[in-house]
Every structure is written in C-alpha cells, then in structure tokens.
N, C-alpha and C positions, 0 to 999 in steps of 0.2 A: 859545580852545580849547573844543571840542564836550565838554559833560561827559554823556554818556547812562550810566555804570555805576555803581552804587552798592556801597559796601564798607563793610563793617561787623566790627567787633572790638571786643573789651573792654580798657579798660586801667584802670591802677589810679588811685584818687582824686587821689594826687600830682601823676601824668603831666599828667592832665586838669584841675587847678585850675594848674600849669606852662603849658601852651600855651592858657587863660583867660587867663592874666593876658598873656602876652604878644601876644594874639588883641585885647586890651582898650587896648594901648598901641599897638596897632596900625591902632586902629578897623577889624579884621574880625571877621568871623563865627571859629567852631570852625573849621567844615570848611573855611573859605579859609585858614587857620593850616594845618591840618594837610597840606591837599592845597600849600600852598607848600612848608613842612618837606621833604617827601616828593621833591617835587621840587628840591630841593637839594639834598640827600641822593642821590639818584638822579645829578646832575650832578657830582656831588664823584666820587661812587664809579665812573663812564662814565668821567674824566678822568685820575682814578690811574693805570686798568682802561688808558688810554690809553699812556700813557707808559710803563708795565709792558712794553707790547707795542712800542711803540716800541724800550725801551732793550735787548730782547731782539733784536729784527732788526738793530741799531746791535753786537751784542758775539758774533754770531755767526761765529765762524771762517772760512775763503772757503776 
C-alpha cells in the first residue's frame, strides 16, 4: 500500500503510551500501530455497514 498523505492529531498521553506499548509488543513503529488500528477499525465498521444493508433488502416487503 502507497502511503504518500500524512495526518496528523493530537491525542492524550494515555492513548499514546496505550498504542506504545502495544506498538513495542508488536516490534512496530507508532504510525505502523496506528495506521493498522485504523484499518481495522475501518474494516469492522465497512462489514457491520455491510450486513445492515444487507438485512435491510432481505426484510423488505415485495
């Protein structure tokens, strides 16, 4: 995956010593931690989003 955009935010010291330490068990970087997260996150929430729509066109009346 081409990564050319960079993004940037602030988060609070908890969040960011939380995705350290799990970045550190991981032997990755922050941003490889975070940009995975995101992308599971991302795929969780496409897949619900999924079947939502599915079980709507499965209960609509004829």
């Amino acid at each position: 995956m081409s990564k050319n955009v960079q993004v940037c935010f602030t988060i609070s010291q908890e969040l960011n010593s939380s995705i350290l330490k799990i970045a550190s068990q991981e032997s990755r970087t922050l941003s490889q931690t975070v940009s995975l997260l995101l992308m599971k996150a991302i795929k969780e929430k496409t897949r619900k989003r999924g079947k939502k729509e599915s079980n709507i066109q499965h209960n609509t009346p004829n």
